[in-house]
NUVO-106965 format. One record per atom (N, C-alpha, C): residue in three letters; x, y, z. Coordinates in steps of 0.001 Angstrom, whole numbers, plus 500000, padded with zeros to 6 digits. Example, Ala and Ser with C-alpha at 12.3 -4.5 7.8 and 13.67 -1.06 7.14 Angstrom:
! NUVO-106965
ALA513190494310507800
ALA512300495500507800
ALA513200496700507800
SER512850497750507080
SER513670498940507140
SER512900500030507870
This chain:
! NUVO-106965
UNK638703385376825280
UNK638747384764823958
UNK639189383310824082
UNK638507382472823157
UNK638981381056823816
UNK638537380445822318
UNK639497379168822147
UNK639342378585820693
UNK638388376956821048
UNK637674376541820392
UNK636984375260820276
UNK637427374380819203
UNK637062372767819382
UNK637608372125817994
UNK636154371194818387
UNK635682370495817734
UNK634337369868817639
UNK634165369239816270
UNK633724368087816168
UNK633435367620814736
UNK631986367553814834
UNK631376368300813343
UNK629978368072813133
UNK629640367724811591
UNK628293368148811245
UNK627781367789810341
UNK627247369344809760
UNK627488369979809237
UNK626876371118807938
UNK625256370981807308
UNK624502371234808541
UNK623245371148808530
UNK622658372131807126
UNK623059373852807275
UNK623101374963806157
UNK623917375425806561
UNK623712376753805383
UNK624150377575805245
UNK623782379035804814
UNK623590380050805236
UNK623268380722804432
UNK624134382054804317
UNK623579383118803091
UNK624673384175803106
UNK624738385330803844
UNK625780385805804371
UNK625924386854805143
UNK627124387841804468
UNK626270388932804200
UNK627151389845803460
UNK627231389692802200
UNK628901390103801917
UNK628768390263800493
UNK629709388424800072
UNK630522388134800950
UNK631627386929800782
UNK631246385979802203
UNK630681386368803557
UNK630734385175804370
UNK629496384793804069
UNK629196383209805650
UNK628484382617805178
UNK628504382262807037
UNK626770382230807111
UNK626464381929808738
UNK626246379930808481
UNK626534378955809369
UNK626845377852808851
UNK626103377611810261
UNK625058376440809928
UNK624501375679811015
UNK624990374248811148
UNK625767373891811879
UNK626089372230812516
UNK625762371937813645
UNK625576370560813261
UNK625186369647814536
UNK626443369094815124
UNK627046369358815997
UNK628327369254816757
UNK627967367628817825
UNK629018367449817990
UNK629415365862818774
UNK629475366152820300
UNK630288367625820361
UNK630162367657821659
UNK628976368660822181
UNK628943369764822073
UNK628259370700821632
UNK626688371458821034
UNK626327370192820667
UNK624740370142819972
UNK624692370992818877
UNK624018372129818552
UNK623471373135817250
UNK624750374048817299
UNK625316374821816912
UNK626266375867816777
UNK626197376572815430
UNK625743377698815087
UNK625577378366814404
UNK627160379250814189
UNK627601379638813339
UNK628906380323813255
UNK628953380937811986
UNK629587382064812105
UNK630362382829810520
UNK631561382548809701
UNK631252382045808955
UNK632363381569807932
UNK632761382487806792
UNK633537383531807545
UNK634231384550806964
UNK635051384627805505
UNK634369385196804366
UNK635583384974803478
UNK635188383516802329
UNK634409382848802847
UNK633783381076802373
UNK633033381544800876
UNK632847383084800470
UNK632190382679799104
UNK632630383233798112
UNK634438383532798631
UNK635416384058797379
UNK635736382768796837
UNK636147382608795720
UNK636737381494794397
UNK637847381238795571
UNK638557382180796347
UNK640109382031796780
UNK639850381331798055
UNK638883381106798150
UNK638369380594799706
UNK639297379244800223
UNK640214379027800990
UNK640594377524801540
UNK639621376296801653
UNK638838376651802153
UNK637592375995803110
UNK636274376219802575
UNK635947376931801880
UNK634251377357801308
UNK634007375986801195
UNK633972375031799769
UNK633665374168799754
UNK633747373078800953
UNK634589372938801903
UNK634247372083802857
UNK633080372907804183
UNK632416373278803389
UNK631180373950804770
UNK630190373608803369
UNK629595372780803013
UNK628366372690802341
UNK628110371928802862
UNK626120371643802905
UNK625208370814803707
UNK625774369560803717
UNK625947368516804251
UNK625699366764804390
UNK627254366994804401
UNK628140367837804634
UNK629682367674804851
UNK629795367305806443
UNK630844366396806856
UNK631234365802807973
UNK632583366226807889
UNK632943367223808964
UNK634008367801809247
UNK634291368195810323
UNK636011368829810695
UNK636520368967812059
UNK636191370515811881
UNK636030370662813013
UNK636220372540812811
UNK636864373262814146
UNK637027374451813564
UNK637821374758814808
UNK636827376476814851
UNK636712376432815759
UNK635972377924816804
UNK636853378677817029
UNK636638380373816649
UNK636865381123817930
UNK635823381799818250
UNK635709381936819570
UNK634424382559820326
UNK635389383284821222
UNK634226384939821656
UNK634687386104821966
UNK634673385897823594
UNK634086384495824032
UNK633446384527825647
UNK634614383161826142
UNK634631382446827093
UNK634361381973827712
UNK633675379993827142
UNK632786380455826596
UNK631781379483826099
UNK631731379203824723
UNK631427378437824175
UNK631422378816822539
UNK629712379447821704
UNK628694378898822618
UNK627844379645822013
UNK627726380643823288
UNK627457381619822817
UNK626985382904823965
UNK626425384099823205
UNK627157384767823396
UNK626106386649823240
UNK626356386872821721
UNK627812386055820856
UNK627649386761819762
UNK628038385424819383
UNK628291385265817381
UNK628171384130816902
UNK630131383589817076
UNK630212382557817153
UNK631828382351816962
UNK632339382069815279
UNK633753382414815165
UNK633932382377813627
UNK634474380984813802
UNK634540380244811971
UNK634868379157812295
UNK636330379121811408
UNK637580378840812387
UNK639056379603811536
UNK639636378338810837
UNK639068377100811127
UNK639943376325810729
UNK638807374922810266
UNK638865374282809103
UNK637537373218808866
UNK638764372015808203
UNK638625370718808542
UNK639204369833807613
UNK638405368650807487
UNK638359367977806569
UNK636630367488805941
UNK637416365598806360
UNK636173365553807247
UNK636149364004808004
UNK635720363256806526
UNK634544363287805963
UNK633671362512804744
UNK633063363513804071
UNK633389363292803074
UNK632445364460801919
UNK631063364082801825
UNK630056363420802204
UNK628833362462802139
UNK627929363733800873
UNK628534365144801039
UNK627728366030799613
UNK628018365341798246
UNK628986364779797885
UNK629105364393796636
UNK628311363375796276
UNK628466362120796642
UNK627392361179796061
UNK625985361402796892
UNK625360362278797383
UNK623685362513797710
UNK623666363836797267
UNK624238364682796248
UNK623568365772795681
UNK623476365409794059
UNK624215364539794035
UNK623854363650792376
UNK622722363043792370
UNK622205362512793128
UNK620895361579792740
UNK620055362321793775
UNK618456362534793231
UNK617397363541793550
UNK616969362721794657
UNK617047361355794506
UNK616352360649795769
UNK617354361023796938
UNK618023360659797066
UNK619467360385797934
UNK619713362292798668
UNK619342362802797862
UNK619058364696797972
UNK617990365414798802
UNK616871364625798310
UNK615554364980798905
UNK615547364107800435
UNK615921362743800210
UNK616250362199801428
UNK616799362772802538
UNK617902363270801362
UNK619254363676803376
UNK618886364992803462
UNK618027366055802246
UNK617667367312803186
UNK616830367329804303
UNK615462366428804485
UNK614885366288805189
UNK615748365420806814
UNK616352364632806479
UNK617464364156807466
UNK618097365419808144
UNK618544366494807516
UNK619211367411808077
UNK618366368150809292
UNK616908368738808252
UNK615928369720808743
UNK615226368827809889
UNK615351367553810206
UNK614997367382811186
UNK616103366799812144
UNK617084366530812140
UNK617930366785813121
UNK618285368160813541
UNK617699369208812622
UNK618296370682813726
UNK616530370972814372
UNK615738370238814155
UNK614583370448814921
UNK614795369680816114
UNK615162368320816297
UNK615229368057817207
UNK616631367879818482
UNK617104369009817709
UNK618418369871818902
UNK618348371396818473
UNK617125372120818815
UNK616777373498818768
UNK617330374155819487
UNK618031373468820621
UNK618780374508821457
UNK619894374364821587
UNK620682375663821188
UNK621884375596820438
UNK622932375377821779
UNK624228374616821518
UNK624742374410822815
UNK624572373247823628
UNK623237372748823096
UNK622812371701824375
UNK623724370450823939
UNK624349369361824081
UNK624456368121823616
UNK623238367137823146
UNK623525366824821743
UNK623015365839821162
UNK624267365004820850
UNK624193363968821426
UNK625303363174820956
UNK624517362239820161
UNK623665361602820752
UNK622629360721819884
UNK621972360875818729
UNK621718361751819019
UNK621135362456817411
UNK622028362959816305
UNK623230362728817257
UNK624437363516816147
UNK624961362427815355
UNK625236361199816279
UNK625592359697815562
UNK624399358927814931
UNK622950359298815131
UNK622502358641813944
UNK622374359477812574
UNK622745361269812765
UNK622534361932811577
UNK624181361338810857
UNK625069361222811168
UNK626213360940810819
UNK626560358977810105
UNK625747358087810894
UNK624960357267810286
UNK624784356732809116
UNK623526357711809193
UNK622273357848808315
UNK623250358657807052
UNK623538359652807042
UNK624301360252806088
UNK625785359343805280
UNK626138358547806005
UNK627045357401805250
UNK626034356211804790
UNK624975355952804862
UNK624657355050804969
UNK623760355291803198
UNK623445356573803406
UNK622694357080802441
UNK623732357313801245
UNK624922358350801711
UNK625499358223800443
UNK626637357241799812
UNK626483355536800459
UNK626932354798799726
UNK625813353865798979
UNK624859354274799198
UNK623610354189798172
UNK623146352041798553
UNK623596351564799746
UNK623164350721800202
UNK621330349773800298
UNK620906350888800625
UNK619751350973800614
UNK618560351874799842
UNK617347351774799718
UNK616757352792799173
UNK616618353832799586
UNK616539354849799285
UNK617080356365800101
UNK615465356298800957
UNK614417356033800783
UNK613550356589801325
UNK613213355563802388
UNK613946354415802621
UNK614023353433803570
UNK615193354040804491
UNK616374354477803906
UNK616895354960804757
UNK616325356460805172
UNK615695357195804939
UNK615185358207805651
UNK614133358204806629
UNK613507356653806597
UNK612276356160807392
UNK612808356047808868
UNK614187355386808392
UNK615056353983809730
UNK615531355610810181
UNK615810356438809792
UNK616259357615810686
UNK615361358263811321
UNK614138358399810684
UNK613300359554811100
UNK612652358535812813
UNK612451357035811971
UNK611768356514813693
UNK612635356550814596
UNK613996356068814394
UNK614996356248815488
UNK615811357649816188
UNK615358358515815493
UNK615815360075815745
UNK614301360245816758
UNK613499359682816715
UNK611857359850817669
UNK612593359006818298
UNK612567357761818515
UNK612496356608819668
UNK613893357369820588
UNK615401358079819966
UNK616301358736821390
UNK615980359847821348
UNK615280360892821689
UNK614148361429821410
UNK612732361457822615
UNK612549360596822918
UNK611809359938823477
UNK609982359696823577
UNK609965359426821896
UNK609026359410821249
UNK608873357983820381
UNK610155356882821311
UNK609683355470820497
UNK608047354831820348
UNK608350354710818867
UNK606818353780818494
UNK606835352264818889
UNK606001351454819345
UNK606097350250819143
UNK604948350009818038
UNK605729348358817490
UNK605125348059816199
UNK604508347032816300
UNK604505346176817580
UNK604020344756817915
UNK603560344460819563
UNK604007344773820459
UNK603546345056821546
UNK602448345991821758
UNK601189346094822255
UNK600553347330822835
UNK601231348042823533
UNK600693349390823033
UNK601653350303822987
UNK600901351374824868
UNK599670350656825327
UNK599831350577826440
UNK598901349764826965
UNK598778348775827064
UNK598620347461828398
UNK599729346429827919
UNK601073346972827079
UNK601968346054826759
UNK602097344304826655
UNK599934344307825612
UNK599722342805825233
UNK600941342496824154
UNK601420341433824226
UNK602188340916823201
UNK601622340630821575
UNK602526341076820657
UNK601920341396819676
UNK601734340053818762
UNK601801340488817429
UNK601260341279816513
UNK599767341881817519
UNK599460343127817048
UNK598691343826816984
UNK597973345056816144
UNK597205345306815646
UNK596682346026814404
UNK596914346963814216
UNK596464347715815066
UNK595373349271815485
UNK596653349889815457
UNK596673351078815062
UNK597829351620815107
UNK597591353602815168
UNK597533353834816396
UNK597327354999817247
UNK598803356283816979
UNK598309357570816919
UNK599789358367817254
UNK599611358619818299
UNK598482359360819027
UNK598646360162820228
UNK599533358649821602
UNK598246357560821281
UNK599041356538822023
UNK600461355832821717
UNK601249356112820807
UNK602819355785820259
UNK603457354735819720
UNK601992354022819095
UNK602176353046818430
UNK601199351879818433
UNK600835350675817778
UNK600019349946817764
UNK599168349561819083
UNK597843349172819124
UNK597108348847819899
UNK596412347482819584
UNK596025346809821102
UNK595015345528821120
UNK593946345680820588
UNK593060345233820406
UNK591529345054820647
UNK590850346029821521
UNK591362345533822902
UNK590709346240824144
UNK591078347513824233
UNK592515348054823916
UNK593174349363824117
UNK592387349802822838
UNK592109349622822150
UNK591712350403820872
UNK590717351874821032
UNK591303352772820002
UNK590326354322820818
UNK590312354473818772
UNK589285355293819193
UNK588620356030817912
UNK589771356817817112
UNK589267356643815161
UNK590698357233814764
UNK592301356824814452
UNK592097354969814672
UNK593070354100814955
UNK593512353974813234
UNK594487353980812832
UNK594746353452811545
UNK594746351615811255
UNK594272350923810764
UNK594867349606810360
UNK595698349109809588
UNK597204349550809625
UNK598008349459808388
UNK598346347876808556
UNK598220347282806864
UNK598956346049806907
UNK599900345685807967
UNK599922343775808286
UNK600718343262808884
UNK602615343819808347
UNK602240343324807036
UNK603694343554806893
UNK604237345151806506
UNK603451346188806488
UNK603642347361807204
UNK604168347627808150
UNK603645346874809408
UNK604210347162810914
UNK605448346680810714
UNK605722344919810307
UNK606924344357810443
UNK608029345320809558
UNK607809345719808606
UNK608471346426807672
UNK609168348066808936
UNK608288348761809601
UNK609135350035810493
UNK609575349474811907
UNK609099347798812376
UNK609654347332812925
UNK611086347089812724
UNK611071346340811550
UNK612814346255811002
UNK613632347623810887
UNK612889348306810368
UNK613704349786810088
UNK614108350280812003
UNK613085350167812390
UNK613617350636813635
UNK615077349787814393
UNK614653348582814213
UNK615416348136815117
UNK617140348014813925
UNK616817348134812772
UNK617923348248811780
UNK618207346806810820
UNK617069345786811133
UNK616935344519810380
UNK616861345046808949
UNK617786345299807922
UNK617895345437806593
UNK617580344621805525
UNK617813343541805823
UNK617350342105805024
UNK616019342055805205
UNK615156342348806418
UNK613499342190806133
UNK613001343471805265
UNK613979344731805722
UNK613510345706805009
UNK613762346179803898
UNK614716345558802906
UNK615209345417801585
UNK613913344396800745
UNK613557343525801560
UNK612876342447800741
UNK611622342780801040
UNK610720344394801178
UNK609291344843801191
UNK609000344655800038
UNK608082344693799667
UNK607225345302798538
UNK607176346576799013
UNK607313347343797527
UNK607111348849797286
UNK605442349221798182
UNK604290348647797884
UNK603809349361798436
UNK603549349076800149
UNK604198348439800734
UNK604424348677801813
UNK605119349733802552
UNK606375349702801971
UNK606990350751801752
UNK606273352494801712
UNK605190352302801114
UNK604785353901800498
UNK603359354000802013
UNK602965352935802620
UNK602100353059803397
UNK603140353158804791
UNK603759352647804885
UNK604940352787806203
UNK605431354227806123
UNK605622354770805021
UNK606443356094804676
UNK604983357370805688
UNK603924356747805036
UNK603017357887805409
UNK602942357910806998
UNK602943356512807355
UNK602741356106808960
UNK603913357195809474
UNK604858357121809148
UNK606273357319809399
UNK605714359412810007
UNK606108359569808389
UNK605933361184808773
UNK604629361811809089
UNK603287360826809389
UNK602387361283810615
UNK602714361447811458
UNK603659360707812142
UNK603926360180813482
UNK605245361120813817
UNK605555361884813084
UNK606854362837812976
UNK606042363956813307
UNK604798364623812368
UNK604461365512812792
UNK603845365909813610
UNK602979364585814222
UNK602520364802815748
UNK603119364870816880
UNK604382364338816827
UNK605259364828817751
UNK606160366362817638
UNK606588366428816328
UNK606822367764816337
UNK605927369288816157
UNK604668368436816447
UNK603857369551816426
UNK603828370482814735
UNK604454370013813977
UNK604389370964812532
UNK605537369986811676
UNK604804369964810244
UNK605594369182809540
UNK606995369739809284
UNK607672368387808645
UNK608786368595807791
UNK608629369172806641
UNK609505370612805841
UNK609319370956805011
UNK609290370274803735
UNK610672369625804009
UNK611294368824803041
UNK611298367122802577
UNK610223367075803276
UNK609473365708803697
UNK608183365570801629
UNK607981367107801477
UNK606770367184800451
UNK607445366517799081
UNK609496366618799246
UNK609817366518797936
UNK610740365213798197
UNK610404364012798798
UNK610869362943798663
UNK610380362098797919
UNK611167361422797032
UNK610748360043796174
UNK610210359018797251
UNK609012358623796416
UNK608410357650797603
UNK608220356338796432
């Protein structure tokens, strides 16, 4: 029997039984950890409310092994809440629809529970402050996450370089299977041509230039968005669920 402490993020939740609750986080040290949160859906509960989705909290494990994930689930005995980031992004539908899809694809891309994501854990953690101090437009900030959760990942797009005979850009053509814009010469059948200031626009988001990407026009914005979660689902092989109910 052995106890864990780990700070994560409250990916779900769902119900088990008649009062617990099985709780999915993305852990710092740790990666995915699934656990039972015993007792979390009485009124008398200590802790219930600090295990809801987009919560940033400490937690504490006990696991029956050795390890913390292994043969059975570990309970979680002890939670004390780092940032509430649920309160201001379950009030506003944008800011909601935003960070669910933020969630559902950070536990896609640490499917295996146990493994370390540290990277993916600090831009979901990020992205989730970043979103619920309402800084930016929620669906700009769900863009700047979704390319940079691909690029450590290792699915970076380029937006100006050829994306392979690495001609110096601007460049048009804009390919998924190849991982981002193309020359002239590299160009293959099936290429999208999204506006110049399209590219520059998930250029900024990627690299985190806010001032170019605050001052888009909307419909750049709504053509970058589509670029965006093509290029999500060809790498993950199957869309985001929660991708259908974002404000665009």
């Amino acid at each position: 029997m052995s106890l864990f402490r780990d700070d994560g993020v409250v990916l779900r939740a769902q119900k088990l039984g008649e009062a617990d609750r099985i709780i999915t986080l993305l852990t710092r040290q740790h990666g995915k950890v699934r656990a039972v949160a015993r007792g979390v859906r009485k009124t008398k509960s200590k802790f219930g409310a600090r295990l809801e989705p987009f919560s940033h909290v400490d937690v504490q494990f006990f696991s029956r092994g050795s390890e913390l994930v292994g043969r059975g689930l570990p309970l979680c005995t002890q939670v004390e809440t780092i940032a509430p980031y649920g309160g201001p992004i379950v009030t506003d539908y944008g800011r909601y629809t935003a960070g669910t899809a933020m969630l559902e694809t950070a536990e896609r891309f640490a499917e295996n529970e146990g493994e370390p994501a540290v990277q993916q854990y600090l831009l979901l953690v990020g992205a989730l402050r970043t979103l619920a101090a309402g800084l930016h437009e929620s669906h700009l900030v769900l863009d700047a996450f979704l390319l940079r959760s691909l690029a450590v990942n290792g699915y970076g797009a380029s937006f100006t370089d050829c994306a392979k005979c690495g001609l110096d850009g601007p460049n048009r053509f804009f390919s998924l299977p190849a991982g981002g814009v193309l020359c002239g010469d590299c160009r293959v059948p099936g290429c999208a041509v999204p506006s110049p200031e399209t590219l520059v626009l998930l250029g900024a988001l990627l690299s985190g230039d806010w001032q170019t990407a605050d001052a888009c026009e909307p419909r750049y914005w709504r053509e970058g968005s589509g670029l965006v979660a093509a290029y999500l689902q060809w790498h993950l092989e199957r869309g985001i669920r929660s991708m259908r109910y974002v404000e665009k």
